[in-house]
N, C-alpha and C positions, 0 to 999 in steps of 0.2 A: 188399640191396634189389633189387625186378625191374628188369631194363634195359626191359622191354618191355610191352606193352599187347597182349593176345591179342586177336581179333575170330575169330567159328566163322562163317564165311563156304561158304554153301552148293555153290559152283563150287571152292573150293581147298582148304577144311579151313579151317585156323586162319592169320590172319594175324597177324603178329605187325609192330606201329608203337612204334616206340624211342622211349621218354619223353624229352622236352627239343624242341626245335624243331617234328620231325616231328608229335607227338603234342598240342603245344598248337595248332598251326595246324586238326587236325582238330578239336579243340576249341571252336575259337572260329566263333563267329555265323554268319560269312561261310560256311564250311564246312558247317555243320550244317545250313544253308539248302538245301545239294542232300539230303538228306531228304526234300522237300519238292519236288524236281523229278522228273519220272517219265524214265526214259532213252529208252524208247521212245513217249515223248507218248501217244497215242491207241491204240497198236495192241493194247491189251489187247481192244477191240472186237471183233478176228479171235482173239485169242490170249491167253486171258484171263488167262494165269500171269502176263503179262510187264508185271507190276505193280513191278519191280526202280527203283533211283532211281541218281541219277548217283555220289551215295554211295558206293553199292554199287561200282558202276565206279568211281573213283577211287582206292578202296584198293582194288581190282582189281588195276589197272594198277600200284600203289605196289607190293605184293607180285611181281609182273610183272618188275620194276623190280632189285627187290631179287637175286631170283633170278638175272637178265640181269648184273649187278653180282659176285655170287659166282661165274659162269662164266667172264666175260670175266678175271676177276684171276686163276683158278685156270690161265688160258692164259699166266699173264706180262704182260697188259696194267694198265700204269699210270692207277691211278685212286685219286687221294688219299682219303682219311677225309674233307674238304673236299668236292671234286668227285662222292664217293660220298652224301652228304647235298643236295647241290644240287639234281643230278638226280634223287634221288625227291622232292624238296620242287616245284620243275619238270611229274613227271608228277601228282602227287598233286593239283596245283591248274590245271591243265591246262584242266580245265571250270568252272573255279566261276565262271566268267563267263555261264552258261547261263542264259536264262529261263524265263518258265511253259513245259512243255512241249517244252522241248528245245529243237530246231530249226523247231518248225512256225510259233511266233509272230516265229522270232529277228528277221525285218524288218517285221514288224506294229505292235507297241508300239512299237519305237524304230528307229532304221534306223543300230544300230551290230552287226559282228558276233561272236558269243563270244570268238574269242580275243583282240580289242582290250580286251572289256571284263575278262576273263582276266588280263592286262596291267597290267590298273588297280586293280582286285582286289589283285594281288602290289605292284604298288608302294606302294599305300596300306596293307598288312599290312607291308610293308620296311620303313617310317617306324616302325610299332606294333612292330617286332620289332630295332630297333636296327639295320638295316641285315644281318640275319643269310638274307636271301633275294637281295642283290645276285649274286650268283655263278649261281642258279635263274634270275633273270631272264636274265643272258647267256644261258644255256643255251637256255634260252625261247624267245629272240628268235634264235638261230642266230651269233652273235656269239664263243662260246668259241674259242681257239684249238684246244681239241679236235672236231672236227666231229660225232665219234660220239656223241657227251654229246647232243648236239643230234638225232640220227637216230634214238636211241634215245623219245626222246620226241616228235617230228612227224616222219613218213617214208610211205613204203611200207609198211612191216616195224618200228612202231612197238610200245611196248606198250599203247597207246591202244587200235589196232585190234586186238592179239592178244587183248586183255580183251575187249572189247565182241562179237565173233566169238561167242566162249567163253559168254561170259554171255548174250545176247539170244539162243543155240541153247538154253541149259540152258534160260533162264526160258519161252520158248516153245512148246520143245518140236521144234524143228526141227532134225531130225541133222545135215543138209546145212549149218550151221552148224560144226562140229564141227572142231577142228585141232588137232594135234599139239602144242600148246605146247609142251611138256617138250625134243622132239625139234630144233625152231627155236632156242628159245633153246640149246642144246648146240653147234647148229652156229655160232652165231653167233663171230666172231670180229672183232680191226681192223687192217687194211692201210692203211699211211702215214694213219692218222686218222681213215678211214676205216670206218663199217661195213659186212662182207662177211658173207656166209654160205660156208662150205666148202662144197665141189662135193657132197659124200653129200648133203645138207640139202637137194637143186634138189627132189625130189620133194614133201619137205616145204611148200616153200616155193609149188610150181604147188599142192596140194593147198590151201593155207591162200588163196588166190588165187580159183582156183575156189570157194571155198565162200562169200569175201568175192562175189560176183555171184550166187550161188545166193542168199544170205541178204537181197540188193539186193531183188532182183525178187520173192521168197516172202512176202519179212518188210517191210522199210523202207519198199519201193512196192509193196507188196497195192495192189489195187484199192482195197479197202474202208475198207482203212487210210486212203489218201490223199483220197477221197471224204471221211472224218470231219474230217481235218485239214481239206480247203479249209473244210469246214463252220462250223469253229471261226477260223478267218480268217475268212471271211464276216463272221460274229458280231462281233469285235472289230471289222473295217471300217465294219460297219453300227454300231456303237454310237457309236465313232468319230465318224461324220458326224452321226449324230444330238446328242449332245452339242457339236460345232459349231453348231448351228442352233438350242441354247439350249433342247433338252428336257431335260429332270433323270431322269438314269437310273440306279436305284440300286446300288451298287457298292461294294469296299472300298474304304476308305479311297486304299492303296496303288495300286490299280488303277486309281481316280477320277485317280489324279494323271497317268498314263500317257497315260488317254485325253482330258485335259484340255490335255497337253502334245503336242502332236501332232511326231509326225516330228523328237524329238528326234534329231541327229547326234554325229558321232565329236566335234565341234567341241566340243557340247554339252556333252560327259562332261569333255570334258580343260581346260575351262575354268572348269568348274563339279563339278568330278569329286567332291569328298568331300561335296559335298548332292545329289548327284543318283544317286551308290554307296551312300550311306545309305539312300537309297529303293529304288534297285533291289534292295537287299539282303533288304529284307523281304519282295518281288513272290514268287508262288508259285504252285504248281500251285491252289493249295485257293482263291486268290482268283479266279482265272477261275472255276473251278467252282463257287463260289459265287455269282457272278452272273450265270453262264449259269442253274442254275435259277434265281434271281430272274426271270430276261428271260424264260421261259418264257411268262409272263402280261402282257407288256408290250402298249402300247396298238399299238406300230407293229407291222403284221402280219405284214412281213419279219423284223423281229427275234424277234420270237415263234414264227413257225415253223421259223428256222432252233434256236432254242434248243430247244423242245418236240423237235426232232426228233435234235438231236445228246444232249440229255440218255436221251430214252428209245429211244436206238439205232432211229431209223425214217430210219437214212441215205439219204443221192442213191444216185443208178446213177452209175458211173463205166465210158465206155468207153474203152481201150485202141487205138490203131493204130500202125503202125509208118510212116503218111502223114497228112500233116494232114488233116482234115474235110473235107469238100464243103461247100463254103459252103451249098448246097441240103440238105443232112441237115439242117445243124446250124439252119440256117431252119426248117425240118420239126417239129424238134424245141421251139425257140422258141415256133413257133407251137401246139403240140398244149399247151405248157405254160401258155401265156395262156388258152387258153381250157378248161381243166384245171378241174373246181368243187374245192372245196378250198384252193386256195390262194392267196396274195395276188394282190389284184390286179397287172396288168403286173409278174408274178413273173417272167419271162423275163428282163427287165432286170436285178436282183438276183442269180437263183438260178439261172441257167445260167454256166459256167465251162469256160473252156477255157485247154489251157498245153499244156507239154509237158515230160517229164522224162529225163532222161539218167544214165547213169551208165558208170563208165570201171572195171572188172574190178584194170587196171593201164594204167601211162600209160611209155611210153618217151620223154616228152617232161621228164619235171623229175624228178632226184630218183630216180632207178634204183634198183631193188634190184641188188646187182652180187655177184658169185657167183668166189669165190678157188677157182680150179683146182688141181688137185696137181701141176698143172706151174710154180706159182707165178702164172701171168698171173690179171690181174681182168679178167671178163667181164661185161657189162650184162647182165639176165635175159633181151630180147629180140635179144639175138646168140648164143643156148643153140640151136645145129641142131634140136636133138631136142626144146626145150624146145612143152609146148602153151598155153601161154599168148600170148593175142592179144590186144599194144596195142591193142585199137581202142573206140571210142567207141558206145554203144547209146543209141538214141535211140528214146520211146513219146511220141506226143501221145495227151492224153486229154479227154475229154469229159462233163463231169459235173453233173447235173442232178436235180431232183425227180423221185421216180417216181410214173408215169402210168400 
């Protein structure tokens, strides 16, 4: 009989998932539902390949996984046939906690974040699978007495992020995505329980670093990209309120029940967890897009033109600065937009947006990657003299608006 379940996956070749645990949970409902989630929500707008689903990343990262798992044993390091199944069952279900669209809705619809609901996911599959995921959840939750079990799947240097690098460069098209996997995982090894990278691997590792902030700022906060998403927030906020005030707006089923339940919390889920997981379960990319074109022709005129314009790509401008706004620009702007023909009336209130977004390359603040010397000492990546990697934090406010 086969032990194994092939999948021909476009970034690794062939993946092979071991019948029995691993291979029914991809199986089942819960699982097959990120299908049906896009990994990089909206950005196929700028980049039109990256049409890839969480899916696809999940036995990514399972394969990742596997690989990471044959290295570390062929060093000597102990990892039972137990603790080898856990942790890929662990990174395998990592995201299935994710809703429409990834990260863009993940506090719109509900105001819990994916890995809680991840969490919930696994413990309500734990019950349906006899208790054969308890050991995944320690791992999960950073609980194992082994800590590496745990680093390997949420870290720095996880295979979350070596998959998702890999795959969002391939499906887009961005080199500058682009890393060593093969050469990372080789070096990987563990000290006192610890996961290290050997000192050869430091190049690797700055390499796979830089490309994670090249990929930030190219790909994840495009301009255009993030302009679409507020656009699709808008949309859900605005419908949101309107079904508050008792208008009837048509929707799926699934979706009705979201924006009827407003601002459901963590409280929510874990109180109410196996009627309200049964719902989320079904929520998907294809029902927001089915009622964004609905909203396209609705009567309210903010809802309608934010729909008409995020369905037929006639997105906002989105500007970038590295300081916040002049209160007098973004007044400037307000006001050229109210009195703009075209669009809704007192459209400035609604359709102008301002934030700001950040992103951290690497962080010397939790959670190091740390780097075994050949002199034996363990070193943190940002105490490497030579190393060019810079802890520090990057911050863009932006500004984003109809165009005029």
């Amino acid at each position: 009989m086969k032990s194994h379940k092939i999948f021909n996956d476009p970034v690794y070749g062939f993946i092979q998932v071991p019948y029995g645990t691993l291979f029914d949970l991809v199986e089942h409902p819960f699982f097959q539902r990120l299908r049906r989630i896009k990994q990089l929500s909206l950005t196929h707008y700028v980049y039109p390949g990256a049409l890839h689903t969480r899916f696809h990343h999940a036995l990514g990262a399972l394969h990742l996984m596997r690989q990471t798992i044959a290295t570390l044993r062929a060093k000597g390091i102990d990892i039972s046939s137990e603790e080898s199944e856990a942790v890929q069952i662990a990174i395998l279900l990592h995201d299935i906690g994710h809703g429409p669209f990834s990260h863009t809705l993940e506090h719109t619809l509900i105001k819990v974040h994916h890995e809680e609901l991840s969490l919930l996911f696994m413990e309500k599959l734990n019950e349906e699978f006899n208790g054969e995921l308890a050991l995944a959840m320690e791992i999960f939750q950073g609980r194992y007495h082994k800590p590496f079990l745990a680093q390997l799947v949420s870290s720095q240097l996880d295979m979350d992020r070596m998959d998702y690098l890999n795959r969002d460069s391939y499906f887009t098209g961005v080199s500058e995505g682009v890393i060593g996997y093969h050469r990372i995982i080789k070096m990987l090894t563990v000290h006192e329980g610890e996961l290290v990278v050997e000192e050869k691997g430091i190049y690797s590792i700055e390499r796979f670093l830089t490309a994670r902030r090249l990929m930030y700022w190219q790909v994840y906060l495009h301009k255009t990209v993030l302009a679409a998403e507020l656009m699709l927030i808008k949309i859900m906020e605005r419908a949101k309120e309107l079904i508050s005030k008792g208008h009837l707006l048509p929707a799926p089923s699934v979706l009705r029940y979201f924006l009827e339940n407003r601002d459901l919390s963590s409280t929510d889920f874990h109180t109410k967890r196996d009627e309200l997981l049964q719902v989320f379960s079904r929520l998907d990319d294809t029902d927001i897009a089915a009622a964004v074109k609905e909203w396209q022709d609705n009567e309210d005129p903010n809802l309608s033109f934010l729909a008409r314009g995020l369905a037929n790509r006639r997105l906002f401008r989105l500007e970038f600065s590295y300081e916040p706004f002049a209160k007098e620009y973004v007044e400037s702007i307000r006001k050229k937009i109210n009195e703009a023909p075209g669009l809704p009336p007192s459209a400035a209130d609604q359709l102008v947006i301002e934030g700001k977004e950040t992103n951290t390359s690497y962080s010397a603040y939790k959670d190091e990657i740390s780097i075994l010397m050949k002199s034996g000492k363990v070193l943190p990546m940002s105490e490497l003299s030579d190393s060019t990697v810079s802890p520090r934090m990057f911050t863009k406010y932006y500004l984003c608006y109809p165009k005029i």
